[in-house]
ZADODO-306242 format. One line per 2 residues: number of its first residue (from 1); their letters; for each residue x, y, z of C-alpha. Coordinates in steps of 0.5 Angstrom, whole numbers. Last residue first. Layout:
N
NUM) a) X Y Z | ...
//
This chain:
429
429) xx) 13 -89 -5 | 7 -94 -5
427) xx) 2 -89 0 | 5 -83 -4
425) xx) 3 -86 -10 | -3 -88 -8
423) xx) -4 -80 -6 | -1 -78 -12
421) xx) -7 -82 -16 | -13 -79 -11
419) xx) -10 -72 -13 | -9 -73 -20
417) xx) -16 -75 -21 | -20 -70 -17
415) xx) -15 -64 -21 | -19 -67 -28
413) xx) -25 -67 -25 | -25 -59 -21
411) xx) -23 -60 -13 | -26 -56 -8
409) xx) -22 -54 -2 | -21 -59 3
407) xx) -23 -63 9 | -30 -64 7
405) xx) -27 -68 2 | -24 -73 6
403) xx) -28 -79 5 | -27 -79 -2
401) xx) -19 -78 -2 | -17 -83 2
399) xx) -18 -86 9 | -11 -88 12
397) xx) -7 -83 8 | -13 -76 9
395) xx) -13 -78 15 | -7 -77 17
393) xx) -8 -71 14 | -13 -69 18
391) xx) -8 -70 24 | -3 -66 23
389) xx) -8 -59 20 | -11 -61 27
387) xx) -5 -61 30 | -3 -54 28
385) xx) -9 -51 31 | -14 -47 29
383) xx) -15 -50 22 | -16 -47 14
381) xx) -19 -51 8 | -14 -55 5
379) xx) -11 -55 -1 | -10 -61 -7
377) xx) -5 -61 -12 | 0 -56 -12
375) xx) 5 -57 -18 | 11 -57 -16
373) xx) 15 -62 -19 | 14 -67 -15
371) xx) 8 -66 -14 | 4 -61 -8
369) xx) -1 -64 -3 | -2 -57 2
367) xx) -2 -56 8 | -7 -51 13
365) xx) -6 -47 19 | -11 -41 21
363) xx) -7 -34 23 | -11 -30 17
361) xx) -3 -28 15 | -3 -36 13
359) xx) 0 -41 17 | 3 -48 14
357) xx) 3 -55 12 | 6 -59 7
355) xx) 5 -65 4 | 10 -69 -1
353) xx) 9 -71 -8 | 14 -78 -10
351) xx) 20 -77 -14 | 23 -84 -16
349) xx) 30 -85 -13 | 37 -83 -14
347) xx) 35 -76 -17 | 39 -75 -25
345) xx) 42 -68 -24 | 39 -65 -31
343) xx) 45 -65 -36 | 51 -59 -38
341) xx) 50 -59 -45 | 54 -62 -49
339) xx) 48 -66 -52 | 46 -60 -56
337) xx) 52 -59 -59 | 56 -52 -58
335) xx) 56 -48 -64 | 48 -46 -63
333) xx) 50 -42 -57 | 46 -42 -51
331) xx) 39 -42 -49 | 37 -50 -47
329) xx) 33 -49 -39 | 40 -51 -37
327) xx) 45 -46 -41 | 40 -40 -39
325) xx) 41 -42 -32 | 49 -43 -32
323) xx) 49 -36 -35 | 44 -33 -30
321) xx) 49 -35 -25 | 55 -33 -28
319) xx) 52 -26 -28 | 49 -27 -22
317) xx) 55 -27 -17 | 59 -22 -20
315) xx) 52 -18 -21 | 51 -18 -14
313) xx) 59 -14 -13 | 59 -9 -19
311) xx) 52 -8 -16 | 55 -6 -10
309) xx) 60 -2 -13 | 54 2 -16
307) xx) 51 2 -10 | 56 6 -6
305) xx) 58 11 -12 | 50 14 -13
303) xx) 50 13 -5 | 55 19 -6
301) xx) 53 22 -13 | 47 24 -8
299) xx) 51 29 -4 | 46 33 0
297) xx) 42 28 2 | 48 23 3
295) xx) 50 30 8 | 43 30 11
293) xx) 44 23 13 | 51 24 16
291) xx) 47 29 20 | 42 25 22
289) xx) 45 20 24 | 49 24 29
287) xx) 44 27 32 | 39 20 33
285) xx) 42 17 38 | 43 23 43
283) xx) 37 26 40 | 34 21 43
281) xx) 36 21 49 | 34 28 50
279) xx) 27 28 47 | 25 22 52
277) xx) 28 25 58 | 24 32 55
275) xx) 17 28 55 | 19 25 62
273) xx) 19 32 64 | 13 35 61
271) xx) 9 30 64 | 12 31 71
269) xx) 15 25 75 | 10 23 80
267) xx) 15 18 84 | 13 11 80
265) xx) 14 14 74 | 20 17 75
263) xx) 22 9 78 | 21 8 72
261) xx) 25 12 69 | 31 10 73
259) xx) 29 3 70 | 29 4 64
257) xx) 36 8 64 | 39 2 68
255) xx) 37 -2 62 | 40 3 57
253) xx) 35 6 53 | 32 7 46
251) xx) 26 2 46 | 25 4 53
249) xx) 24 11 52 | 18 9 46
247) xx) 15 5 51 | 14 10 56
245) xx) 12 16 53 | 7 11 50
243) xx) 4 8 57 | 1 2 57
241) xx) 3 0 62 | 8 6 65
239) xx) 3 8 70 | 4 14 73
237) xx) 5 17 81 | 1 24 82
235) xx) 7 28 84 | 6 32 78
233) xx) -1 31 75 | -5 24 73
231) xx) -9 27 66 | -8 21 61
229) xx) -2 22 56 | -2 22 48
227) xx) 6 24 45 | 5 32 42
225) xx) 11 33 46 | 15 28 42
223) xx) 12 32 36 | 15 39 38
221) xx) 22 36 40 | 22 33 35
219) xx) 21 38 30 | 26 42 34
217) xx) 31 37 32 | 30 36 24
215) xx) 25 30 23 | 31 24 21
213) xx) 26 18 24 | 19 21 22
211) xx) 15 21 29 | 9 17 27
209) xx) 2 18 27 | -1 19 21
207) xx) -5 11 22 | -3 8 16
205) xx) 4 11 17 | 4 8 23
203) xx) 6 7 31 | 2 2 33
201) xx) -4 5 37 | -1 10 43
199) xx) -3 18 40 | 3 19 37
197) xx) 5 13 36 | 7 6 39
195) xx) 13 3 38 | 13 -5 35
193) xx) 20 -9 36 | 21 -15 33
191) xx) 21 -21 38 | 18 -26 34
189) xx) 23 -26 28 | 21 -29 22
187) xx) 27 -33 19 | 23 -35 13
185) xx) 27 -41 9 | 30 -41 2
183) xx) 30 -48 -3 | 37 -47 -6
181) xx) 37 -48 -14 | 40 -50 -19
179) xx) 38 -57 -17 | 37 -60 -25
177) xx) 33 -58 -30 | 25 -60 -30
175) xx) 26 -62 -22 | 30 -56 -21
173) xx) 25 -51 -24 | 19 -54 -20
171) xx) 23 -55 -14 | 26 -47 -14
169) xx) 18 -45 -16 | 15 -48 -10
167) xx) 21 -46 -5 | 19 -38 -8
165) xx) 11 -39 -6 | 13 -41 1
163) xx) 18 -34 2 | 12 -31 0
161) xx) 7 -34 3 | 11 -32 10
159) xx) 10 -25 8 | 4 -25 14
157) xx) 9 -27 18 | 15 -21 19
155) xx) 21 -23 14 | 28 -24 14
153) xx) 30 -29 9 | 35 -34 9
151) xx) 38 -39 5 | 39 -34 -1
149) xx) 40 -37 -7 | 43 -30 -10
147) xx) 38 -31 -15 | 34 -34 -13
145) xx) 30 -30 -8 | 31 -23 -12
143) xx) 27 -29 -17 | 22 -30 -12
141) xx) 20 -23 -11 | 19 -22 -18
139) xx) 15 -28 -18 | 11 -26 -12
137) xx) 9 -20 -15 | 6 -24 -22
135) xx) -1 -21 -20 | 0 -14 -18
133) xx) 5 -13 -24 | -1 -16 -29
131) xx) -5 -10 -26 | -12 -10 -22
129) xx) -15 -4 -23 | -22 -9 -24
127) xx) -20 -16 -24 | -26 -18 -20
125) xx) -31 -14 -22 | -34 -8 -19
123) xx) -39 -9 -14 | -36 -5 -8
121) xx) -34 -11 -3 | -32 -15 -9
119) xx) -27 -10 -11 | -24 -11 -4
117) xx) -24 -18 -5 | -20 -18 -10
115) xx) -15 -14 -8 | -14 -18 -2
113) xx) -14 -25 -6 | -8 -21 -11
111) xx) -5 -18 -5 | -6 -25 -1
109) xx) -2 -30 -7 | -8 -35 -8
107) xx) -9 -33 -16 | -1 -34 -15
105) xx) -1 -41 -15 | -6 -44 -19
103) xx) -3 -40 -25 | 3 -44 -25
101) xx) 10 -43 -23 | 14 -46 -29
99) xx) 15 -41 -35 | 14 -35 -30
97) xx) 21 -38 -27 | 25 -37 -33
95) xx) 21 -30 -34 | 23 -27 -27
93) xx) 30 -30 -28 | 31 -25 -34
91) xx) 28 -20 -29 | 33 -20 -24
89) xx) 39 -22 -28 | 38 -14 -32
87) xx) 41 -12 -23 | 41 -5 -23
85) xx) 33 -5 -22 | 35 -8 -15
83) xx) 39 -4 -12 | 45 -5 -9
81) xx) 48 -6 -2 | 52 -13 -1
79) xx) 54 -13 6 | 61 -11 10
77) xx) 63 -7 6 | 57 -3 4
75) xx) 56 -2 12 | 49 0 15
73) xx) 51 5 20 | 43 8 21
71) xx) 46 13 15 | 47 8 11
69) xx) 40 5 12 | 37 11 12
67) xx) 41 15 5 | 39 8 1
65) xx) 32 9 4 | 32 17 2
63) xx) 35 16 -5 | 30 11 -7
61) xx) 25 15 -5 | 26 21 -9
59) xx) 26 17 -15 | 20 13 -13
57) xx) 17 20 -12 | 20 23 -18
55) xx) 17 17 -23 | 10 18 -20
53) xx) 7 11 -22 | 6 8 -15
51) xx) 4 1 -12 | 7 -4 -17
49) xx) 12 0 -18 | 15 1 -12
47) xx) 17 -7 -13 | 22 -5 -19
45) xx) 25 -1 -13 | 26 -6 -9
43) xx) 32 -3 -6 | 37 -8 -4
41) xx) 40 -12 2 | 45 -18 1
39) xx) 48 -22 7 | 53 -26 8
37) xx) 53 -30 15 | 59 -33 18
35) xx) 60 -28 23 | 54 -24 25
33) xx) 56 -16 24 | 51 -16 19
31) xx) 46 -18 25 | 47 -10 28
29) xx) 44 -7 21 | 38 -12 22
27) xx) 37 -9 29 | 38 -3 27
25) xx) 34 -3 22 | 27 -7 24
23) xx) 23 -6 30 | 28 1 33
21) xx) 28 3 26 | 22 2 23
19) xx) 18 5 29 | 22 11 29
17) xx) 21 13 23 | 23 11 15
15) xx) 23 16 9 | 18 14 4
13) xx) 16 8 -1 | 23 5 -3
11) xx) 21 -2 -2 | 27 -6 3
9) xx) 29 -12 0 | 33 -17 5
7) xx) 37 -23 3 | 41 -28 9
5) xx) 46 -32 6 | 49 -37 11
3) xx) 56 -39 11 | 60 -46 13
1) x) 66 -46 17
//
């Protein structure tokens, strides 16, 4: 039976809520029990730097999240738990990939357009408070990504870019050295759960209304009785659509449980009782997790001692790895000849380029001509519907590149003329 490698970076950038547990740890922690599938999970910490330059708050952070998610029942024996600056591989690949991505590439990276647009809003200059890190993030990323050769990257949509910009890196490395590299694939789940807060809108830090996942007992009590409700009295019958109260019971609850709540409503269940159901079948799932998760707090030489071993176990795999890199792109030992290197694989017949399409975060469809070394060459404007990106790329084969032009983003001269002859290319291939 093959295996499937499944790779997660969780940023440590604060203690987790409900919201993130019920929508993405536990179900994450339940698909580690997946058989045939290898998964990798590690602290992004190299990645908190970008936004924060606090060195006790990344410090504590880090602590928090790996304590989160081994309490939450992530098993270090069943998944490789590190983090991810104790692994020197990552940022020797983040170079050798910086020396095949162009630049082209990550101007389009949405945090970097983001933090454009922002200082365009407000009249500064484009670049202004930008940092080289912000920039190069996805490089980073994709050298988590690669190193390990995951095939499977959980993600929400708007990181789909992301994973699209790691598969343009590996191609490009591997058609200047040889296939080395897996080409990764987003796993986007749909059905993600999204809680709401406090005050009924998605439950958020951005919005200050979240219930902290290990806030101690009476504080969950408290905050819990804080949840917004409308003004229907005991013995009125109540909506659960649209109800947070309701939601957030349910996302916690057993089906019959769910169903006897309901039927609550509909008999004109108090508030107050409600709110207490939902204290007590939360803290019935969440007192246990709390108390292994003060306890790491408390004895932090443990997490300590958990991700080193998974770091002993990360680097067996990237060591060697790395080794094998540094060989094919020529940095390797002078006494070994220079031909006995280990040779580029040799393709069975001549790269062509390849279209591709895609969704970006704003919800519109594009594709994009990349070469064969993954090189973008054209890019199109954005589209409703996938079929439209389909049939415009038709077009763009039947009718050539001239007559297309309203279709894509403009084109320099020089990139004009390398398209139109990848296009013959493609149409001769």
């Amino acid at each position: 039976m093959s295996t499937t490698r499944f790779l997660t970076g969780i940023t440590p950038s604060g203690a987790p809520h409900l919201g993130n547990y019920a929508g993405m740890m536990r179900p994450a922690i339940e698909a580690t029990r997946t058989p045939a599938v290898e998964n990798f999970y590690f602290l992004a910490d190299y990645h908190a730097l970008i936004k924060c330059q606090d060195p006790a708050r990344v410090h504590r952070s880090t602590l928090e999240i790996a304590a989160s998610w081994l309490a939450a029942g992530l098993d270090p024996e069943r998944v490789t738990f590190y983090r991810q600056s104790d692994i020197p591989e990552i940022p020797e690949l983040h170079w050798l990939l910086s020396c095949v991505t162009g630049k082209g590439l990550l101007n389009r990276a949405h945090a970097y357009k983001a933090a454009q647009d922002k200082n365009q809003e407000v009249g500064r200059e484009q670049d202004e408070g930008v940092s080289a890190g912000l920039f190069m993030y996805p490089v980073l990323m994709g050298a988590d990504i690669l190193l390990f050769n995951a095939h499977k990257v959980p993600v929400g949509r708007d990181q789909i870019q992301h994973i699209e910009m790691a598969r343009d890196m590996a191609a490009s490395f591997n058609h200047l050295y040889g296939d080395h590299f897996v080409l990764p694939e987003a796993a986007v789940d749909d059905q993600v759960a999204t809680l709401p807060g406090l005050d009924g809108r998605k439950m958020s830090k951005s919005y200050d209304n979240t219930i902290a996942l290990f806030t101690p007992r009476e504080q969950l009590r408290k905050l819990i009785g804080g949840i917004l409700t409308d003004s229907r009295k005991p013995g009125e019958p109540k909506e659960t659509e649209g109800s947070a109260l309701f939601q957030i019971y349910q996302a916690f609850a057993s089906e019959d449980e769910t169903a006897a709540l309901r039927r609550a409503y509909a008999d004109g269940i108090a508030w107050g009782d409600a709110k207490q159901m939902l204290f007590d079948r939360i803290d019935r799932e969440i007192a246990p997790l709390r108390e292994r998760y003060d306890d790491l707090l408390a004895h932090p030489e443990h997490v300590e001692h958990i991700l080193q071993a998974g770091a002993q176990r990360a680097r067996k795999i990237a060591t060697p790895f790395m080794q094998e890199l540094r060989a094919a792109v020529g940095l390797r030992s002078l006494a070994q000849s220079a031909g006995s290197g280990k040779p580029a694989a040799k393709a069975t017949k001549a790269a062509v380029p390849s279209f591709k399409q895609y969704r970006e975060a704003d919800g519109k469809f594009y594709f994009k001509l990349v070469a064969a070394d993954g090189h973008l060459l054209l890019q199109s404007k954005g589209f409703d519907v996938p079929k439209d990106a389909g049939q415009a790329i038709a077009r763009l084969q039947q009718q050539g590149l001239d007559a297309c032009l309203d279709l894509l983003e403009p084109l320099a001269q020089e990139a004009h003329a390398a398209a139109a002859a990848a296009l013959q290319a493609l149409a001769t291939a």
